[in-house]
C-alpha positions as CSV (number, residue, x, y, z in Angstrom):
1,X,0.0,0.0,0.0
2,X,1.1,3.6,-0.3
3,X,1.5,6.0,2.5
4,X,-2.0,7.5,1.4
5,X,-3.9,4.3,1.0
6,X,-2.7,3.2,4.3
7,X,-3.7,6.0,5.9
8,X,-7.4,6.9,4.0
9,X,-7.7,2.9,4.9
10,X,-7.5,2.9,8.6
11,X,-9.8,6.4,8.5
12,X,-12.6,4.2,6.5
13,X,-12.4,1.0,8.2
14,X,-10.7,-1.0,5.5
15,X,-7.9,-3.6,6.2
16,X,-4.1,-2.0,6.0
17,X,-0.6,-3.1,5.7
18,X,0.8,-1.9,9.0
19,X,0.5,0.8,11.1
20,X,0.4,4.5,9.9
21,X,3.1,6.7,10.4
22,X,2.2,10.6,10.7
23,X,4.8,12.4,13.2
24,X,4.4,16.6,13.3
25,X,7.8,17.9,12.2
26,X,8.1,21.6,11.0
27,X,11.6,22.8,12.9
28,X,13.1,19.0,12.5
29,X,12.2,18.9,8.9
30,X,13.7,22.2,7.8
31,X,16.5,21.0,10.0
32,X,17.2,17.7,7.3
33,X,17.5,19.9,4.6
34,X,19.6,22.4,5.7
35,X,17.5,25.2,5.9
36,X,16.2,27.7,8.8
37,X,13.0,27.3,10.3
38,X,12.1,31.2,9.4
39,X,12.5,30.5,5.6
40,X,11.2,27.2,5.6
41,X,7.9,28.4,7.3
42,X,7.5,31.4,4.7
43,X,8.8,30.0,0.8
44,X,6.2,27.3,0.0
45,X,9.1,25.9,-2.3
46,X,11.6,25.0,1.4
47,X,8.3,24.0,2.9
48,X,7.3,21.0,0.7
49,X,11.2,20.1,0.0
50,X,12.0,19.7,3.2
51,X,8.6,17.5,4.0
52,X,9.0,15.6,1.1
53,X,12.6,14.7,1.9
54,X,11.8,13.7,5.6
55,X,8.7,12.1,4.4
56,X,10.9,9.9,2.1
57,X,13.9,9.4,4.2
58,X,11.6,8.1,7.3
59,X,9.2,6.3,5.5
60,X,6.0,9.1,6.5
61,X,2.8,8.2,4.7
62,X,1.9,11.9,5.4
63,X,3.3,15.5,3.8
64,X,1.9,18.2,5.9
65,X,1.9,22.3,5.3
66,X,1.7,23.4,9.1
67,X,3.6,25.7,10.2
68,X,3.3,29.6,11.9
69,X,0.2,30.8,11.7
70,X,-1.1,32.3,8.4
71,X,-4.4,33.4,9.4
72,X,-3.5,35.6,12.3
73,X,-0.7,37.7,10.2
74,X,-2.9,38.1,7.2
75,X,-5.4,39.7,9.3
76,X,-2.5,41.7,10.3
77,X,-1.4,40.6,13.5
78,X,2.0,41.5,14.8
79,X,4.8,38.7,15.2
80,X,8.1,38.8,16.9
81,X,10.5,37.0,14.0
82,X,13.2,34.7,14.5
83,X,15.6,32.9,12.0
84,X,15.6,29.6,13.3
85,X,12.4,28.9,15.1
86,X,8.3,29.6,14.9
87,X,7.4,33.0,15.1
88,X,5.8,34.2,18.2
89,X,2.2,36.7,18.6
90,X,3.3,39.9,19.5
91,X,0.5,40.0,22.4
92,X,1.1,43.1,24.2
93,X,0.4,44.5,20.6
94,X,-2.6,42.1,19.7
95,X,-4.4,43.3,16.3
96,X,-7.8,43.0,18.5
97,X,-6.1,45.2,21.1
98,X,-9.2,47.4,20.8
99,X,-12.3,45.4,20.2
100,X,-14.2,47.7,18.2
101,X,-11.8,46.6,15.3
102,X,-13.3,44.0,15.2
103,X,-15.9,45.1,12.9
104,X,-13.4,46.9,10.7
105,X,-11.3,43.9,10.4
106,X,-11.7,42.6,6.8
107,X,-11.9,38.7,5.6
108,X,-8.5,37.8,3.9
109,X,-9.5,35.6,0.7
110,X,-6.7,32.8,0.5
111,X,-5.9,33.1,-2.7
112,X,-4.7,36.4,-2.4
113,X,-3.7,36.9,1.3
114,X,0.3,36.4,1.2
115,X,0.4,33.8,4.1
116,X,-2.2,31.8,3.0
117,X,-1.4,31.7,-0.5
118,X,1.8,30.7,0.4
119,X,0.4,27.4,2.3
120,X,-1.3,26.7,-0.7
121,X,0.7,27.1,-3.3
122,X,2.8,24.1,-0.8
123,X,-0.4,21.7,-1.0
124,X,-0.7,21.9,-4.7
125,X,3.4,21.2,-5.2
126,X,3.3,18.7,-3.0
127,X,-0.1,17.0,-4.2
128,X,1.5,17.1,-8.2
129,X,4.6,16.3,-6.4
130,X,3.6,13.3,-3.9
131,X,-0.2,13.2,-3.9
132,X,-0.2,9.4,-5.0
133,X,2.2,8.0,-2.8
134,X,1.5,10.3,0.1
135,X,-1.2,12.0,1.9
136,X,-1.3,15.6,1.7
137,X,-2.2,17.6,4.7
138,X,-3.7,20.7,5.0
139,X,-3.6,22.7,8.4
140,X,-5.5,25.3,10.0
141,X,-6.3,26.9,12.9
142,X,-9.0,26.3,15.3
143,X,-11.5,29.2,16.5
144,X,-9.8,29.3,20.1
145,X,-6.3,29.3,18.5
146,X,-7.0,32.1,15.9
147,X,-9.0,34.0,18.3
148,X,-6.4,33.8,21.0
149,X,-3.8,35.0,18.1
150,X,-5.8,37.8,17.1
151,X,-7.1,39.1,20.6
152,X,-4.1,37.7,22.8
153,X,-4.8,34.4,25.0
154,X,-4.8,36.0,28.0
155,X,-7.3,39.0,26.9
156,X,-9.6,36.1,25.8
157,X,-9.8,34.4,28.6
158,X,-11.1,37.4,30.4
159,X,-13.4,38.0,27.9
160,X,-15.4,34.6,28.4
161,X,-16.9,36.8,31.2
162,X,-16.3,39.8,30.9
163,X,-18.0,40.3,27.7
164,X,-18.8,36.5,26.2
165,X,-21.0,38.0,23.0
166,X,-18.0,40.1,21.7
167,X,-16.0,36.4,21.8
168,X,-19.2,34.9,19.9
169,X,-18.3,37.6,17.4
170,X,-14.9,36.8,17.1
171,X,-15.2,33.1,16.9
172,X,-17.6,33.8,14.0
173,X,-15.3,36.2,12.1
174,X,-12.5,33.1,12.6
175,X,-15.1,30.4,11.7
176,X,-15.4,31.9,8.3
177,X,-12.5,32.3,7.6
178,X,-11.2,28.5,8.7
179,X,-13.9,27.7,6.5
180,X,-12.6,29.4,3.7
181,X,-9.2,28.4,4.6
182,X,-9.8,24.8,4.9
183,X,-11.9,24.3,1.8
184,X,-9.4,26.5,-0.3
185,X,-6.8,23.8,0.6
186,X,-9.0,20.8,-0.4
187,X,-9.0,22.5,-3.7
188,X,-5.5,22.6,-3.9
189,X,-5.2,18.7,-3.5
190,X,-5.3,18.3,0.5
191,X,-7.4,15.4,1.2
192,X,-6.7,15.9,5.3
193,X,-7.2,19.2,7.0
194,X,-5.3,19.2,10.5
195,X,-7.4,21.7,12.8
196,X,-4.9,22.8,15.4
197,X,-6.8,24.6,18.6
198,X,-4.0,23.9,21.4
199,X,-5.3,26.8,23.3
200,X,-8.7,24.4,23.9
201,X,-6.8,22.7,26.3
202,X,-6.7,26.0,28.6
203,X,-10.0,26.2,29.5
204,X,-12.3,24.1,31.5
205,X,-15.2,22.0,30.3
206,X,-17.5,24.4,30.8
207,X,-16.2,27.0,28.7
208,X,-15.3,24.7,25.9
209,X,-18.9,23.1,25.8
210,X,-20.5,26.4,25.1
211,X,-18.2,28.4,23.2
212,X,-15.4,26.5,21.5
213,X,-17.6,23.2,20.6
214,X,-19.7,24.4,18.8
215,X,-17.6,26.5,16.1
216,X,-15.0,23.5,16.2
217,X,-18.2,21.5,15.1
218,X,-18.7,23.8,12.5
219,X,-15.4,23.6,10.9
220,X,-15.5,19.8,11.0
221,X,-18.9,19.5,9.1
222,X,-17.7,22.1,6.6
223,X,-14.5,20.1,5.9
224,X,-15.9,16.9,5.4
225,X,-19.0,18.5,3.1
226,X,-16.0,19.9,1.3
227,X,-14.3,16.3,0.6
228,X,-12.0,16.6,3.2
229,X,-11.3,14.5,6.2
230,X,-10.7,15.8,9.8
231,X,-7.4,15.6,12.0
232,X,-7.8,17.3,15.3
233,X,-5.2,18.4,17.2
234,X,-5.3,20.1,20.7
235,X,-2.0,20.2,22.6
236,X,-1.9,19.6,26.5
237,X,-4.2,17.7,29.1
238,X,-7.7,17.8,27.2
239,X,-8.7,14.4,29.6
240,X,-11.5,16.7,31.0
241,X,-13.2,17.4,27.6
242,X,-12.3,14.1,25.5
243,X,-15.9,13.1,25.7
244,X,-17.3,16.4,23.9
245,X,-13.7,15.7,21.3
246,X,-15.9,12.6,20.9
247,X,-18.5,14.6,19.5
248,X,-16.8,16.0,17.5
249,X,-16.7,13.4,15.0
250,X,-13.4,13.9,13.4
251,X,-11.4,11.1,11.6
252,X,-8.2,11.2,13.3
253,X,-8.1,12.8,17.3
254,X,-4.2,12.9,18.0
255,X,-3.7,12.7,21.6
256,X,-0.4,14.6,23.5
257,X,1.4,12.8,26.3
258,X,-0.2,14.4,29.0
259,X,-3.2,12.2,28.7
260,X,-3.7,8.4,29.4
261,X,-4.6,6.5,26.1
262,X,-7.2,4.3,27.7
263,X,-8.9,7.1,28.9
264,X,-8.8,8.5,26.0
265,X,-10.1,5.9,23.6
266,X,-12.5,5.3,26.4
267,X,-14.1,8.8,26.0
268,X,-13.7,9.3,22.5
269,X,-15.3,6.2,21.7
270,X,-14.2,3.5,19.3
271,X,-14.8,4.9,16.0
272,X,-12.2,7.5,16.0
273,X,-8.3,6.9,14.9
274,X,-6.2,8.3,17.4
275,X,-2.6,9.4,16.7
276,X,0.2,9.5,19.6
277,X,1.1,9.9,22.2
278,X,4.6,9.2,23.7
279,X,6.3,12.2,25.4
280,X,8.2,14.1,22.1
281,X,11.1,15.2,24.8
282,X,11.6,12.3,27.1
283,X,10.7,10.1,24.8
284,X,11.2,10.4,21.4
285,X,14.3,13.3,21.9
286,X,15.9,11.3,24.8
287,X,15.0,7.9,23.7
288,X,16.8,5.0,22.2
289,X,15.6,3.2,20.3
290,X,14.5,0.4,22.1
291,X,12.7,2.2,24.7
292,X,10.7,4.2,22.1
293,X,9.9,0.8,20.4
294,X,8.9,0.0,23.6
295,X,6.6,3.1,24.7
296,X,4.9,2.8,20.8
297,X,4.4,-1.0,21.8
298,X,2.0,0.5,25.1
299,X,0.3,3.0,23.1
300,X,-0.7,0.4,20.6
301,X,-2.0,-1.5,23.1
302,X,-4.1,0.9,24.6
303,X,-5.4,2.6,21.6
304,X,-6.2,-0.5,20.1
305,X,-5.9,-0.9,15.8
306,X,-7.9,2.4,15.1
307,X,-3.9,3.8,15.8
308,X,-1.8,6.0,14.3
309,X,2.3,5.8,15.1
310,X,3.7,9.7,16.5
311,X,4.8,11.6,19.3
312,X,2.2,13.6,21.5
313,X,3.2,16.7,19.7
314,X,6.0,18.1,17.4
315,X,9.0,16.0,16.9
316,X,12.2,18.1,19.0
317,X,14.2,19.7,16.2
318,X,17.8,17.8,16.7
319,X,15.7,14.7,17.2
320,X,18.3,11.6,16.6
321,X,17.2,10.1,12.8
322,X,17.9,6.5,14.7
323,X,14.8,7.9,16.9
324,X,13.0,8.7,13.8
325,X,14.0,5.2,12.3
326,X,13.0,3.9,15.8
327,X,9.0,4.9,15.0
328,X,9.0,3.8,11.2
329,X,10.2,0.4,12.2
330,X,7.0,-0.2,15.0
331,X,4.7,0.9,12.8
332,X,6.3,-1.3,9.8
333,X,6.0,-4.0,11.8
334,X,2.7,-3.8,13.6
């Protein structure tokens, strides 16, 4: 099977070869082909190189696009640069500073927005490039995520109180354009869209049941009208709103180290493909590779056959390749 059969397999049900294999790298990718993180994040060209290269040397059935976040900054949010790793929101000078702007603030169209473009223009060369050996992922951000970059996390999460319709408002205004964003990159050849709404994993059950559910619904059931299918990934503890994740009714749920896999196959339910979840820092990065065969071996278990091989979270950049090698060989032989 090919790296994208294996994978759209497992999502529908149907028998595979072995095990997926679908680590996050952005910084250890650039990394492999020489290149900074900066420039690899920003020229569409370094960004599918460098993922098609890894993807090939490791033996990935997945090329991916995400990176820094091109929503915020084509809205015109302020970022901190740096050559060699991700960007960071400027947050004492958050674009939503004043939130009156927000009715002022226009809808980028992908296809012309500079950040956005750019993460397309990496889907379609790597789907002419790749697209029948490997999956192409798209990547987006979540309405809690691209809120929090527009308004400043901790701004937001005053705002839940002090003035919840004006976040109603702005999870709309970033709903729309995820939408756009996420079917944009279907077009361009994705046939996964990662939703990445870490921040979900800062607020309490409450708060996520009654605001962030129900636009992260909404982007799901746009992408798969679209074509697409649905990655979800929130980084952190989320074992207090797995069952709502549940809900959510997304094709692959990846779960970060910080919570139990039974628990969360438990709460999520059966149906889903989960992907993780060993520690990317203790052990992946400080692994051999006989302990990380033997951490992927307890995942498996736990998560059962709907299960995807990867760390929690990003793969370190200056990751061993041995540690790399370490993963490719589980899942080639499970």
């Amino acid at each position: 099977m090919t790296g994208r059969e294996r994978v759209m397999s497992l999502i529908s049900g149907r028998p595979v070869d072995h095990l997926p294999l679908m680590p996050i790298t952005m910084m250890f990718a650039a990394r492999f082909i020489g290149e900074k993180y900066g420039a690899y994040s920003h020229d569409y060209r370094l960004l599918a190189e460098a993922q098609m290269r890894t993807a090939e040397a490791f033996g990935f059935d997945q090329v991916s696009v995400i990176c820094d976040s091109a929503e915020a900054a084509d809205c015109g949010a302020r970022f901190v640069f740096f050559d060699d790793q991700p960007s960071a929101i400027d947050g004492q000078n958050a674009r939503l500073a004043d939130k009156s702007d927000l009715a002022a603030l226009k809808m980028p169209i992908p296809t012309e927005a500079p950040e956005m473009q750019n993460r397309l223009r990496a889907v379609t060369l790597m789907h002419s490039r790749v697209g029948n050996e490997k999956l192409v992922e798209g990547w987006l951000e979540g309405p809690l995520a691209a809120a929090a970059d527009l308004r400043g996390i901790n701004t937001l999460m005053l705002d839940f109180y002090d003035d919840p319709d004006f976040v109603i408002d702005l999870f709309e205004f970033v709903l729309e354009v995820a939408i756009r964003f996420g079917k944009s990159q279907i077009e361009a050849g994705a046939e996964l869209i990662g939703v990445g709404d870490s921040a979900a994993s800062l607020v309490g059950p409450a708060i996520y049941r009654e605001f962030v559910w129900p636009f992260e619904k909404r982007i799901v059931d746009a992408l798969h009208a679209a074509g697409g299918k649905v990655r979800l990934h929130i980084c952190g503890n989320t074992h207090r709103i797995l069952e709502d994740i549940g809900r959510l009714d997304c094709d692959i749920v990846d779960i970060d180290s910080a919570v139990p896999l039974p628990l969360a196959r438990e709460k999520i339910g059966p149906k889903a493909v989960l992907l993780g979840n060993i520690d990317p820092v203790r052990d992946l990065y400080s692994g051999s590779p006989e302990t990380i065969a033997a951490s992927l071996s307890e995942c498996h278990r736990q998560a059962g056959s709907r299960y995807i091989v990867a760390a929690g979270c990003e793969v370190p950049r200056d990751t061993p390749a041995e540690n790399i090698d370490a993963m490719r060989h589980y899942a080639a032989a499970h």
